[in-house]
Biotite code that builds the C-alpha atoms (Angstrom):
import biotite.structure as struc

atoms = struc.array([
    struc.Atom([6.824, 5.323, -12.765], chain_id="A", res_id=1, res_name="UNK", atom_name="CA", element="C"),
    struc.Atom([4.440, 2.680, -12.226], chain_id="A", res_id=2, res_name="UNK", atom_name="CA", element="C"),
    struc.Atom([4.522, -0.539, -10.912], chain_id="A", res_id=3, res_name="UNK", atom_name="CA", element="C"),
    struc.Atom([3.086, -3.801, -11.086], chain_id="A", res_id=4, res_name="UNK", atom_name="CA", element="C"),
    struc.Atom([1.723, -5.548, -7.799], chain_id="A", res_id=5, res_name="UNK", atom_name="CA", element="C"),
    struc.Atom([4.578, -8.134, -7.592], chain_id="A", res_id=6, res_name="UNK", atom_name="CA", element="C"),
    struc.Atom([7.717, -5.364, -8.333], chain_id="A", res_id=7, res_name="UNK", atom_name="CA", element="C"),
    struc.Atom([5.963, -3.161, -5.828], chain_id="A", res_id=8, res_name="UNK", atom_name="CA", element="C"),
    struc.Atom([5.737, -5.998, -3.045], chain_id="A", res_id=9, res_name="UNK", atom_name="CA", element="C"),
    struc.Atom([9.342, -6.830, -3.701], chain_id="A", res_id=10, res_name="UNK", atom_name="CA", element="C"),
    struc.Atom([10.632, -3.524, -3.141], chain_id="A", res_id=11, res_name="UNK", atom_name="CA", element="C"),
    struc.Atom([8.864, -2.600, 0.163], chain_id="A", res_id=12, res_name="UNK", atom_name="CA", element="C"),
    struc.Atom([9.014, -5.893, 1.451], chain_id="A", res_id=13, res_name="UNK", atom_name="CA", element="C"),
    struc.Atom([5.445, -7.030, 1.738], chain_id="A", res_id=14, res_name="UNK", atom_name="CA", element="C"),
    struc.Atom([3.641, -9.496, 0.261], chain_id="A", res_id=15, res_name="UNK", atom_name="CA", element="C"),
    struc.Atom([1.206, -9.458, -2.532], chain_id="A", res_id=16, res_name="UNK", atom_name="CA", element="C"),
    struc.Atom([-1.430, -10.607, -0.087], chain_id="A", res_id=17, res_name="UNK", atom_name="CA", element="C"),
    struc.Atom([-0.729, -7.686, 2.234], chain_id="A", res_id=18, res_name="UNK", atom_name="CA", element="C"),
    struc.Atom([-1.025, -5.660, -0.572], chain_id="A", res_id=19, res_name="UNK", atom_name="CA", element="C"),
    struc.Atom([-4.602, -7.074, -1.525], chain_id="A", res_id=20, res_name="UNK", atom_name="CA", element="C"),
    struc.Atom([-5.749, -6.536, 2.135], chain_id="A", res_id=21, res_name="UNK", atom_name="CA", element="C"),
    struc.Atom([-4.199, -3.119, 2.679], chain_id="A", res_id=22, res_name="UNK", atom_name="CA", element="C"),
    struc.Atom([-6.712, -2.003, -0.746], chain_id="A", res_id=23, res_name="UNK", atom_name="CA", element="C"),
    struc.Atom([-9.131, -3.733, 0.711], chain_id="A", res_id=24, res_name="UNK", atom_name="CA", element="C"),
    struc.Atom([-9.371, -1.804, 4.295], chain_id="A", res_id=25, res_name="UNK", atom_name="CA", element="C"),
    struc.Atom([-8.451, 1.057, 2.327], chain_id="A", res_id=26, res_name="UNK", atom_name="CA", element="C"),
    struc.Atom([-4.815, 1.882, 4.057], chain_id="A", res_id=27, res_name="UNK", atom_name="CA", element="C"),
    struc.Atom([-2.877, 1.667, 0.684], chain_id="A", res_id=28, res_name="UNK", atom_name="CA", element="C"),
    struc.Atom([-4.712, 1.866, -2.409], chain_id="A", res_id=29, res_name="UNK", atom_name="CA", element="C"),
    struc.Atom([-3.555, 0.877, -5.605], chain_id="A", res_id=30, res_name="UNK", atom_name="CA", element="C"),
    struc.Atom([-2.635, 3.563, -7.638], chain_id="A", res_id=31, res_name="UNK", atom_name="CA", element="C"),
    struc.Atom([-3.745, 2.134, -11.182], chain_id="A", res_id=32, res_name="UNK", atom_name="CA", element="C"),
    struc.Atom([-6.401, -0.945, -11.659], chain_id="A", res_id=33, res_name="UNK", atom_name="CA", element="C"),
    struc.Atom([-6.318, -2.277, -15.059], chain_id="A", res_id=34, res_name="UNK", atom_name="CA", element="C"),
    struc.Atom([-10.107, -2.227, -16.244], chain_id="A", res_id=35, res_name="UNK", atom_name="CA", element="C"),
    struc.Atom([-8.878, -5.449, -18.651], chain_id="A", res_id=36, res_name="UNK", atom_name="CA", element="C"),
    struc.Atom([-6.996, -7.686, -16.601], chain_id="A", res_id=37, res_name="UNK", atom_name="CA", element="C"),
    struc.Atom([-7.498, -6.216, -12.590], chain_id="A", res_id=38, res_name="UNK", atom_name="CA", element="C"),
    struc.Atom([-3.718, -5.609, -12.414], chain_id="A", res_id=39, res_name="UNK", atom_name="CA", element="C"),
    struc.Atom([-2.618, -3.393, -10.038], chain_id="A", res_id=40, res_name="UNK", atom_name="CA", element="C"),
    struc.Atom([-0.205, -0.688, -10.447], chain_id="A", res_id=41, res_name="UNK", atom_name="CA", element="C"),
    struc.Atom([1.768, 1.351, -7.537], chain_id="A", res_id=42, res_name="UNK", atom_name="CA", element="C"),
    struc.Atom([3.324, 4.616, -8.418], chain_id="A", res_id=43, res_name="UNK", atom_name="CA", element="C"),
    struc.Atom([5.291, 6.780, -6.521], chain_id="A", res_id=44, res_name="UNK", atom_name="CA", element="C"),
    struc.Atom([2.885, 8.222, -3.958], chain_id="A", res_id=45, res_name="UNK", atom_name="CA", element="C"),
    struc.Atom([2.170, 4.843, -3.308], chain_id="A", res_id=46, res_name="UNK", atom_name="CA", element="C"),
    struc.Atom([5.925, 4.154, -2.457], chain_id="A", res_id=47, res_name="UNK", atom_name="CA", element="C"),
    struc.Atom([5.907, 6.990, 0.143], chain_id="A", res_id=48, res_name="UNK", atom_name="CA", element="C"),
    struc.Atom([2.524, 6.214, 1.659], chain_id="A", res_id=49, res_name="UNK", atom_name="CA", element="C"),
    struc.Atom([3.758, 2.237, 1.948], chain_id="A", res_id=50, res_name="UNK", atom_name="CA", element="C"),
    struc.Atom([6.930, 4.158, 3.786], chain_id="A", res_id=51, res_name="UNK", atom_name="CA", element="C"),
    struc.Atom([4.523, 5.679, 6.611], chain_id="A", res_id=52, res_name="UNK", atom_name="CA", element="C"),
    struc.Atom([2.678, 2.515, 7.188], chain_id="A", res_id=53, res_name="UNK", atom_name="CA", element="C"),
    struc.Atom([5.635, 0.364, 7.720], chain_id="A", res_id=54, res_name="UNK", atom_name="CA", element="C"),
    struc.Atom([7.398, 3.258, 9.815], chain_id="A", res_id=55, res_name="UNK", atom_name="CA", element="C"),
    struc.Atom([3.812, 3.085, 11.977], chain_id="A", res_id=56, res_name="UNK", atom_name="CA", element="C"),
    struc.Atom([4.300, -0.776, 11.849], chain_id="A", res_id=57, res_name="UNK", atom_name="CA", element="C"),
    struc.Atom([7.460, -1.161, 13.208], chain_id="A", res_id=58, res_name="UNK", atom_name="CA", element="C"),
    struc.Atom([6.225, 0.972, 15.909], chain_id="A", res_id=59, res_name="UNK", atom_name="CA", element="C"),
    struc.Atom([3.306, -1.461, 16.672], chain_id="A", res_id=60, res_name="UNK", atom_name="CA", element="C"),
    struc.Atom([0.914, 0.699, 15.703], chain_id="A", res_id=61, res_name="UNK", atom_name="CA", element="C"),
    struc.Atom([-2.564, -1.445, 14.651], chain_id="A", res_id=62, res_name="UNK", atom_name="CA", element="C"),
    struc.Atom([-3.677, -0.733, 11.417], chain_id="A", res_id=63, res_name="UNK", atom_name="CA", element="C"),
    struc.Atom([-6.911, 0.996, 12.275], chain_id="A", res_id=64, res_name="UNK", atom_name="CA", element="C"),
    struc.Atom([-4.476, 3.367, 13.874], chain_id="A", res_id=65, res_name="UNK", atom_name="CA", element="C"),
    struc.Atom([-2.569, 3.806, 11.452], chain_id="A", res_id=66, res_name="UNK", atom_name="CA", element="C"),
    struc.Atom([-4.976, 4.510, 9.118], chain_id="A", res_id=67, res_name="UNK", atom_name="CA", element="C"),
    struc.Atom([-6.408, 7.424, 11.072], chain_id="A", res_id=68, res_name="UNK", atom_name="CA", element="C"),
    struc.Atom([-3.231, 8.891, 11.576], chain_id="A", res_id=69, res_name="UNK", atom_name="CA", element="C"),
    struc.Atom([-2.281, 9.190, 7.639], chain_id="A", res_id=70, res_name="UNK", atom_name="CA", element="C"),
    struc.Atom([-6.005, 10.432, 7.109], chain_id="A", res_id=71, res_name="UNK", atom_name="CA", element="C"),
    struc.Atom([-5.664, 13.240, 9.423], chain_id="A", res_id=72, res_name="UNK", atom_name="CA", element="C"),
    struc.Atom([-4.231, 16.621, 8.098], chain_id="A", res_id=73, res_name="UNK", atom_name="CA", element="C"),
])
């Protein structure tokens, strides 16, 4: 199942913009970029990683943090 940028950010709750700037520190990356039109897609994985980081969130974790903590085995 994939997803487009908007459906994805309407689903968890975030914006688009958080979206853009959680592929651009490299917390959540998009699972699909469209070569054609730079859409990006979210798939499953993505759901369950965007899960973590708004767990982590709600905790006030920062997102450097957070980032280090899904990274780690």
């Amino acid at each position: 199942m994939k997803m487009h940028i908007k459906e994805f950010a309407k689903l968890t709750g975030v914006s688009v913009r958080t979206l853009h700037y959680y592929d651009e520190i490299g917390l959540l990356k998009p699972a699909f970029v469209d070569g054609n039109s730079g859409y990006r897609y979210y798939d499953e994985a993505s759901l369950l990683r965007m899960q973590e980081i708004l767990f982590y969130r709600e905790l006030d974790f920062p997102l450097k943090s957070i980032g280090a903590i899904l990274s780690s085995p």
